[in-house]
C-alpha positions as CSV (number, residue, x, y, z in Angstrom):
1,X,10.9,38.0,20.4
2,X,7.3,37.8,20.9
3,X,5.0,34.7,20.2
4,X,3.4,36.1,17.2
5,X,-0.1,34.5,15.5
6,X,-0.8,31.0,15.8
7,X,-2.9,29.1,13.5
8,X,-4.0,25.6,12.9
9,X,-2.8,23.9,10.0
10,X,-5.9,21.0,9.6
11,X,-5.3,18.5,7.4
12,X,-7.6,15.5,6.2
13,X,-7.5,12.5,8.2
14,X,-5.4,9.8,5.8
15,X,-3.8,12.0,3.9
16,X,-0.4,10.6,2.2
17,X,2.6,12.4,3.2
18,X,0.9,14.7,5.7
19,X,4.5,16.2,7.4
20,X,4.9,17.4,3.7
21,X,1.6,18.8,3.2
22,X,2.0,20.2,6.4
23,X,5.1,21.8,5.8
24,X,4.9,23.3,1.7
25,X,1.3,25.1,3.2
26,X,2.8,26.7,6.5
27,X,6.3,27.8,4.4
28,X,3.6,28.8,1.2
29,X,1.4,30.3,3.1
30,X,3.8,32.4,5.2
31,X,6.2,33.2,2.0
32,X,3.3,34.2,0.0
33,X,1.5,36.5,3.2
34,X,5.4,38.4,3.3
35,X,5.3,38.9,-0.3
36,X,2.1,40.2,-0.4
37,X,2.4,42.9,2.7
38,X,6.2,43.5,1.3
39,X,7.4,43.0,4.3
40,X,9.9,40.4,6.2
41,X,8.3,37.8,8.4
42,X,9.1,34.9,10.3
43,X,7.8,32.0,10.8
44,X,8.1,28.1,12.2
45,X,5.5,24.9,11.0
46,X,5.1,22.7,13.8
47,X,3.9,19.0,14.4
48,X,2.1,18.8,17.9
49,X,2.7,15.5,19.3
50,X,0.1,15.3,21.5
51,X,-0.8,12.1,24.2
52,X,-1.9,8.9,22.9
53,X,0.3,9.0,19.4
54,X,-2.1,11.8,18.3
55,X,-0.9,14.8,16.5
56,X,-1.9,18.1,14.7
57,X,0.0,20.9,13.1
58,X,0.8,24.5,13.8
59,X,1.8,27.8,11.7
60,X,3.3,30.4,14.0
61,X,4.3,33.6,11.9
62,X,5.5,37.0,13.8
63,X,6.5,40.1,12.5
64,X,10.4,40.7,13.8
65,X,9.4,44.3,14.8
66,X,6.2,44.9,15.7
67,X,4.3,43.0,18.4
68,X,0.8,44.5,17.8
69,X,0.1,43.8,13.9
70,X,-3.6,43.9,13.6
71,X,-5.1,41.9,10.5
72,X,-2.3,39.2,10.6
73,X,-4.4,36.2,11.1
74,X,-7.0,37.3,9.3
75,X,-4.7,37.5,6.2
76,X,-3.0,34.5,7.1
77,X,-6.4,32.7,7.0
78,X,-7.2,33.7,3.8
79,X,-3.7,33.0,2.5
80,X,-4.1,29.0,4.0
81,X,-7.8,28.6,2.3
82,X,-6.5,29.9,-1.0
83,X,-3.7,27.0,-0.5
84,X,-6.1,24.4,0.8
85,X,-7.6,24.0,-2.8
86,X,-4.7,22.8,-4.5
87,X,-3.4,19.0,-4.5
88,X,-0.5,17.6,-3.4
89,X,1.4,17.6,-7.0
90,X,0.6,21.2,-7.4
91,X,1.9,21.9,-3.6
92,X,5.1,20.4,-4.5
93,X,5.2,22.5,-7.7
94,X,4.5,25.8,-6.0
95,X,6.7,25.2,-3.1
96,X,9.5,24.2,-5.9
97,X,8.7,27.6,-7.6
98,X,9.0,29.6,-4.3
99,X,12.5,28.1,-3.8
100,X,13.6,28.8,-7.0
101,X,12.2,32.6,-6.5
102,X,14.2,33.0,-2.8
103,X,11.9,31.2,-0.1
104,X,14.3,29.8,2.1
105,X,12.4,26.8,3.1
106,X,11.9,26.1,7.3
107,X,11.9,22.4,7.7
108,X,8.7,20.8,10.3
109,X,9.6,21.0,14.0
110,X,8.4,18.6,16.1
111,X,7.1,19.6,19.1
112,X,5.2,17.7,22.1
113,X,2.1,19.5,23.7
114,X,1.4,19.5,27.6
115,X,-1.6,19.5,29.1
116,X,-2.1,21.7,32.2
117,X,-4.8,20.0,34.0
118,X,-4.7,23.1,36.3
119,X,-5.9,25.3,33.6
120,X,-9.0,23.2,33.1
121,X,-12.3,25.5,34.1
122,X,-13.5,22.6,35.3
123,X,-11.1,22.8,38.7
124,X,-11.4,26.2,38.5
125,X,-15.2,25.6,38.9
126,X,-15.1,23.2,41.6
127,X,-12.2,24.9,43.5
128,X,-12.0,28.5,42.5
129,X,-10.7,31.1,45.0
130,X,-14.2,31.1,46.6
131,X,-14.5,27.3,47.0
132,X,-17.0,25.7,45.2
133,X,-18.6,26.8,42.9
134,X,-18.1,29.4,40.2
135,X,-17.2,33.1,42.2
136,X,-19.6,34.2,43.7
137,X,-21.8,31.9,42.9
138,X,-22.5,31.3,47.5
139,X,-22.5,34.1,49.9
């Protein structure tokens, strides 16, 4: 299966129960994107633990048969601002209702990010296949 769309679940700093939050807006969000393009996706809410006991959250969502679906993150977007203007009690209400109405919910995986230092355009600037320098940048 292919990757699918990845977006950024960003949450205010402090906020109580952030795993839940986290969670009901990725399973929301996704649930509520299927039902309103009638079709079947999947999708995984993830908690990025990154270096120095810092983390961030992730909504992957694909489409189990298609790996080119153009408009998917844009909808998704839209789907996640729509959810960001509710509180937490009203959250826990919707997600409650979306049980009751078939969501099956997909718990928070937690997940550690790793940095590639190699990736970093900064070595590739100072030691790119032409040496120093950006390409092409000496004779």
């Amino acid at each position: 299966m292919h990757r699918g769309v990845e977006v950024g679940i960003f949450l205010r700093p402090g906020i109580e129960d952030d795993n839940f939050v986290a969670e009901a807006l990725g399973n929301l969000a996704a649930y509520r994107l299927a039902g309103q393009r009638n079709e079947r996706l999947r999708w995984q809410v993830l908690r990025v633990q990154t270096s120095h006991a810092h983390h961030h959250y992730r909504l992957v969502v694909c489409h189990p048969e298609r790996v080119l679906d153009l408009g998917l993150k844009a909808e998704l977007g839209k789907v996640l601002r729509d959810l960001s203007e509710q509180t937490i009690e009203q959250l826990r209400g919707q997600l409650l209702a979306a049980v009751r109405a078939g969501l099956q919910l997909i718990k928070l995986r937690r997940v550690e990010e790793e940095v590639d230092f190699w990736r970093d355009d900064f070595w590739n600037w100072i030691g790119g296949p032409s040496g120093i320098g950006p390409p092409g940048s000496f004779p």
